[in-house]
Residue frames as qw, qx, qy, qz and C-alpha x, y, z in Angstrom:
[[0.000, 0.885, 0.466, 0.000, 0.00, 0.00, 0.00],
 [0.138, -0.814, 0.081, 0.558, 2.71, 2.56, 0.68],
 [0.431, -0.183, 0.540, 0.699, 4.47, 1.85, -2.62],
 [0.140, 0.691, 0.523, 0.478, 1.11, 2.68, -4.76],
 [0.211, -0.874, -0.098, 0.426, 1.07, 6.04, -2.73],
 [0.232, -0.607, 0.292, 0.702, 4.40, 7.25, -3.40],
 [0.365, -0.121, 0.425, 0.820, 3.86, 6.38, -6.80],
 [0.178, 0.754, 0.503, 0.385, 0.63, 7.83, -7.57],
 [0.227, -0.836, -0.009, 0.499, 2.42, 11.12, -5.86],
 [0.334, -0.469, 0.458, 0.678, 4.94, 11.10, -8.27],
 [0.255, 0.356, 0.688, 0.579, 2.50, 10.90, -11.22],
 [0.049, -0.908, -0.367, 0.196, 0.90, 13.75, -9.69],
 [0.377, -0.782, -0.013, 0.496, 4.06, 15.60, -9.81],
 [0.385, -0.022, 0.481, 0.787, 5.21, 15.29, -13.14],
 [0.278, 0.660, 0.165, -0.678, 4.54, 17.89, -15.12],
 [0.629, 0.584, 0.438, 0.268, 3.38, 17.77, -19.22],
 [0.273, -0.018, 0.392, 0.878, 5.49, 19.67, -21.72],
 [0.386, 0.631, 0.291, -0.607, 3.50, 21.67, -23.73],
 [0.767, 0.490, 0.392, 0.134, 2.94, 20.70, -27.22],
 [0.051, 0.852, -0.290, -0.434, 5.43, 22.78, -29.19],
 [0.826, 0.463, 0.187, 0.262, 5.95, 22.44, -32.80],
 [0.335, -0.657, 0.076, 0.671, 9.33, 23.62, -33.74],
 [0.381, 0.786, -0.147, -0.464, 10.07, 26.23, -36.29],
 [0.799, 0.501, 0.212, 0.256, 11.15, 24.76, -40.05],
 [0.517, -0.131, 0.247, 0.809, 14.69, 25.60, -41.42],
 [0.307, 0.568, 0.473, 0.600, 12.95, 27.13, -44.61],
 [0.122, -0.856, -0.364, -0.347, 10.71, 29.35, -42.79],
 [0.369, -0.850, 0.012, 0.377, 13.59, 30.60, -40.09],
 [0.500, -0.024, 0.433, 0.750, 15.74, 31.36, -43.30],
 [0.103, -0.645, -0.451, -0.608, 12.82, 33.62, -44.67],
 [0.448, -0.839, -0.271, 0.151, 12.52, 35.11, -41.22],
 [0.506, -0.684, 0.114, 0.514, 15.92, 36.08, -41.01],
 [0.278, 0.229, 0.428, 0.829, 16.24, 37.56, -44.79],
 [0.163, -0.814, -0.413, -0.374, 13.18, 39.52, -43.99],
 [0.496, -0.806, -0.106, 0.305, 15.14, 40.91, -40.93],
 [0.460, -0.093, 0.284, 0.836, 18.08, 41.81, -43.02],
 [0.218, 0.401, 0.531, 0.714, 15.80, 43.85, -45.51],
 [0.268, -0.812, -0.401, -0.328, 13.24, 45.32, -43.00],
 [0.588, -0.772, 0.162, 0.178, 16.33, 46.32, -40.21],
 [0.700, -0.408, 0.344, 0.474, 19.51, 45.94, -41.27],
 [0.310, 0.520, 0.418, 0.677, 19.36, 47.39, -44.99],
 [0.091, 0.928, 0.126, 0.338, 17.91, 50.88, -43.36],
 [0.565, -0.756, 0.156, 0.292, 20.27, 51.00, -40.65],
 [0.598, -0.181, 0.323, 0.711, 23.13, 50.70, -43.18],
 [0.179, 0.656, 0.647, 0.346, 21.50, 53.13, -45.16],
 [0.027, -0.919, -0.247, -0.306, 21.69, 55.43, -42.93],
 [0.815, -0.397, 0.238, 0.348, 24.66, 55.19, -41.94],
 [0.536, 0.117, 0.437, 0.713, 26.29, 55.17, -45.34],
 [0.173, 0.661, 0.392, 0.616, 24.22, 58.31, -46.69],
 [0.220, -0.908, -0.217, -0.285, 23.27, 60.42, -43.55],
 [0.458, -0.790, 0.348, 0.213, 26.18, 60.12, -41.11],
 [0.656, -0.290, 0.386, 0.580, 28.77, 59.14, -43.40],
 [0.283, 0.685, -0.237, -0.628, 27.75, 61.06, -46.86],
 [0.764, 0.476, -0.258, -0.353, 28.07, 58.59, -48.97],
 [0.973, 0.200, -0.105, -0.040, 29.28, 54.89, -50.31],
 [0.515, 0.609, -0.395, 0.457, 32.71, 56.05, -50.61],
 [0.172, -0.538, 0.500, -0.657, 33.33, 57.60, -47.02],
 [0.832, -0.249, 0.315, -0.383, 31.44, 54.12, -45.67],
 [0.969, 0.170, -0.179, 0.006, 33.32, 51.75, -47.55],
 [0.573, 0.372, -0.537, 0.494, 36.71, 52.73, -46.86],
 [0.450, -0.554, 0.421, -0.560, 35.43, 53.03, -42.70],
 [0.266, 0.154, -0.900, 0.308, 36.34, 49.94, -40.24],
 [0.196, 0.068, 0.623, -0.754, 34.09, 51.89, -37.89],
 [0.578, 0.174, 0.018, -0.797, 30.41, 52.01, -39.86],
 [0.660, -0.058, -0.630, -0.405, 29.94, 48.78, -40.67],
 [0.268, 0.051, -0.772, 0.574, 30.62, 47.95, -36.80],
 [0.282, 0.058, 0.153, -0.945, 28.05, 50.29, -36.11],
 [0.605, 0.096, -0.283, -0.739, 25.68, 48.77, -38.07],
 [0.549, -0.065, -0.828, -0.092, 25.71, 45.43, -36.82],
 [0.219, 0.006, -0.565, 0.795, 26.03, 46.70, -33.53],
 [0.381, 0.096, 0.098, -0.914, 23.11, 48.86, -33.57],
 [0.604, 0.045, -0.492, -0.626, 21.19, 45.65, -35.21],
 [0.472, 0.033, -0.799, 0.370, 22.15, 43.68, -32.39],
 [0.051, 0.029, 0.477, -0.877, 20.45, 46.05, -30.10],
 [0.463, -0.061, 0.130, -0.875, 17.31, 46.00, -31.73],
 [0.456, 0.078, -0.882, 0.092, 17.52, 42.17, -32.31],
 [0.400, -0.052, -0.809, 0.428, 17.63, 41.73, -28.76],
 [0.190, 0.049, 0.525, -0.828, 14.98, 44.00, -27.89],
 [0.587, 0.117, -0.430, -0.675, 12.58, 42.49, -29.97],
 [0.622, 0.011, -0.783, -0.010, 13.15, 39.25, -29.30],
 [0.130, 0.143, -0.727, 0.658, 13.05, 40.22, -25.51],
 [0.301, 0.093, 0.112, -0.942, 9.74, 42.08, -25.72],
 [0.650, 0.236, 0.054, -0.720, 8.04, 40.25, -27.50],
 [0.772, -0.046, 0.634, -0.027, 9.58, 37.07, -28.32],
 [0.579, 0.698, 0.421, 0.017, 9.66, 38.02, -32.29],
 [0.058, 0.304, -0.187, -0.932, 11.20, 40.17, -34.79],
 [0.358, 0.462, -0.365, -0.725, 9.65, 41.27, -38.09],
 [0.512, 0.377, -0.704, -0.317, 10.41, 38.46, -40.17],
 [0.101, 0.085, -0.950, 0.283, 9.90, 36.02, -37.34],
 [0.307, 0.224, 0.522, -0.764, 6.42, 37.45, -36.71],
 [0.632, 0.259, -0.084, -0.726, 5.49, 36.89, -40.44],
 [0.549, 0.151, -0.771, -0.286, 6.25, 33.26, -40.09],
 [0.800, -0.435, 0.155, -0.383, 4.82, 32.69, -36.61],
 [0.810, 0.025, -0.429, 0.399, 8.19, 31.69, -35.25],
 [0.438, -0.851, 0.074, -0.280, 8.70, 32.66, -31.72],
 [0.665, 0.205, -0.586, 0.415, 12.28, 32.34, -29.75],
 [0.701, -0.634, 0.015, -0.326, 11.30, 31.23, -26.19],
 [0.420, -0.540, 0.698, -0.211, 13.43, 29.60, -23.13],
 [0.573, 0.218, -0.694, -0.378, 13.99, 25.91, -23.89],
 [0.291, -0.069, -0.860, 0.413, 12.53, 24.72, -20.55],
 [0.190, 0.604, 0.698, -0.334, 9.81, 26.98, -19.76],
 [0.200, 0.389, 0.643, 0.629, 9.21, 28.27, -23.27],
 [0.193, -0.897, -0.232, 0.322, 8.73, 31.98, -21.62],
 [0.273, 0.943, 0.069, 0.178, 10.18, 34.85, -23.18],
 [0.731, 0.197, -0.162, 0.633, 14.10, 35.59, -22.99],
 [0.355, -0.768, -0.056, 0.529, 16.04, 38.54, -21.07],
 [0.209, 0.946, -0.204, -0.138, 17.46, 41.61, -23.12],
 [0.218, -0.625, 0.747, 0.059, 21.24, 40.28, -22.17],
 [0.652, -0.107, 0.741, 0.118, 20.33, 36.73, -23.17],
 [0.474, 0.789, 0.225, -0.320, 18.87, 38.02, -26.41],
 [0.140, 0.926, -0.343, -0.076, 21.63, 39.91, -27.12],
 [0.061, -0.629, 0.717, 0.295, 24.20, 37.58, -26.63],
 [0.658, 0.356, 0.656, -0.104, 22.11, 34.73, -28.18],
 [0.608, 0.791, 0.054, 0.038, 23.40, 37.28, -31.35],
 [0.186, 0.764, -0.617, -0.029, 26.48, 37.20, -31.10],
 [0.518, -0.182, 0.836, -0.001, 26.23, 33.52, -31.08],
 [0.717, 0.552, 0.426, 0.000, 24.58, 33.44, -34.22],
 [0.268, 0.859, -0.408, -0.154, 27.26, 36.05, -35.55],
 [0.381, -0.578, 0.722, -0.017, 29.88, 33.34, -34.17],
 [0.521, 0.082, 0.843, 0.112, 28.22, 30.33, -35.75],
 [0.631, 0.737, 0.197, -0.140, 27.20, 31.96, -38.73],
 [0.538, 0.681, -0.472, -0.155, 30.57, 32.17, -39.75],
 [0.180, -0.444, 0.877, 0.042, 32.10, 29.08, -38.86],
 [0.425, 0.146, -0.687, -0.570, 29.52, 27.61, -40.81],
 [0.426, -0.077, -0.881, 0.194, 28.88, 24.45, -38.47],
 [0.213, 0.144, 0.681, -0.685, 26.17, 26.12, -35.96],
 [0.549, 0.352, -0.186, -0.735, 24.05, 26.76, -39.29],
 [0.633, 0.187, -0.699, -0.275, 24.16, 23.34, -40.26],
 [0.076, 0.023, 0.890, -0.449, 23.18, 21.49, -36.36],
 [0.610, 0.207, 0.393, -0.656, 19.46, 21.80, -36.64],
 [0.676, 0.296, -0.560, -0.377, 19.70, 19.46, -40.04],
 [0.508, 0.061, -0.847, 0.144, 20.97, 16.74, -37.00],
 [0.026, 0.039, -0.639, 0.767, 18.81, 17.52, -34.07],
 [0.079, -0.540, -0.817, -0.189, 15.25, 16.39, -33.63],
 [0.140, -0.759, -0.268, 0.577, 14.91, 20.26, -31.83],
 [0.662, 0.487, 0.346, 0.453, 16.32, 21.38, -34.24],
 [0.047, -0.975, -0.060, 0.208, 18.34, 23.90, -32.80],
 [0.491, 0.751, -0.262, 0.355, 21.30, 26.12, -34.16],
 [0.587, 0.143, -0.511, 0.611, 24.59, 26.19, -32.36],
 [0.056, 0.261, -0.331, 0.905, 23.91, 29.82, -30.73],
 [0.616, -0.318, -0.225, -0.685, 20.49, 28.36, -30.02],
 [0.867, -0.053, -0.470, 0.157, 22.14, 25.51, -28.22],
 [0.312, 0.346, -0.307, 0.830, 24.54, 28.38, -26.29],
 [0.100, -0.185, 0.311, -0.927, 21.77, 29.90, -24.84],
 [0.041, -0.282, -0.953, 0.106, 19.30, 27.33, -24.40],
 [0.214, 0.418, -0.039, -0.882, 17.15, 28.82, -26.50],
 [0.397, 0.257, 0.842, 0.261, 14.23, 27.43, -29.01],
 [0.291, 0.172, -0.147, -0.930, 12.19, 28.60, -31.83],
 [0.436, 0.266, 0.774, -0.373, 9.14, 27.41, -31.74],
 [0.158, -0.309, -0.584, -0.734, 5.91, 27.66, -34.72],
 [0.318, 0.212, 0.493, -0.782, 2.74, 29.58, -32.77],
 [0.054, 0.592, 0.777, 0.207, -0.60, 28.65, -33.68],
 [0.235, 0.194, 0.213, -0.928, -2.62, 32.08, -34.16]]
């Protein structure tokens, strides 16, 4: 009798996941060209034309393209903090949540959750883990125990 106790306690105590479907390569590759074009293309933009004057005076700078990632990094990470989304993530209903209680991320974790995707985006190999991972996360997604999910709206 005590052993059926304890264990119908302990089936009390687990808790269910929540269903979560995760996000598709395709559609976080279309998420994250739409962020390049809808953020990152005006920031350099303005950059190269309003504070530097032009192509010339931006190409041969070290500093302005620094800037510009920089500054995209910032709003990256407040997006994603806020709301869990950018842009391009929002028009494929792909949401990057905690990978344990699949709750919205901190600013800092955000943030350096990009510069782990800078990091594995060029060594090539963080872009190419979610092809072997039934989660299918990226490297920098793996860093910061981090998931993208697909919402249902």
């Amino acid at each position: 009798m005590r052993f059926r106790k304890l264990k119908q306690k302990t089936k009390r105590k687990e808790e269910k996941k929540p269903q979560v479907v995760y996000a598709s390569y395709p559609d976080k590759i279309k998420a994250l060209i739409t962020d390049m074009f809808m953020i990152y293309a005006p920031i350099l933009y303005v950059i190269a034309y309003v504070i530097m004057g032009g192509k010339d005076a931006f190409q041969s700078s070290q500093l302005a393209p620094l800037m510009g990632v920089t500054l995209y990094g910032l709003i990256y990470a407040i997006l994603i903090a806020k709301f869990g989304q950018t842009p391009g993530k929002k028009a494929y209903n792909i949401k990057v949540v905690d990978d344990t209680t699949y709750e919205n991320i901190s600013f800092f974790r955000a943030f350096i959750r990009f510069i782990a995707f800078l990091f594995s985006a060029t060594i090539l190999l963080g872009l190419l883990t979610p092809f072997y991972r039934k989660d299918k996360k990226a490297l920098h997604d793996i860093l910061c125990n981090t998931v993208e999910i697909q919402i249902q709206e």
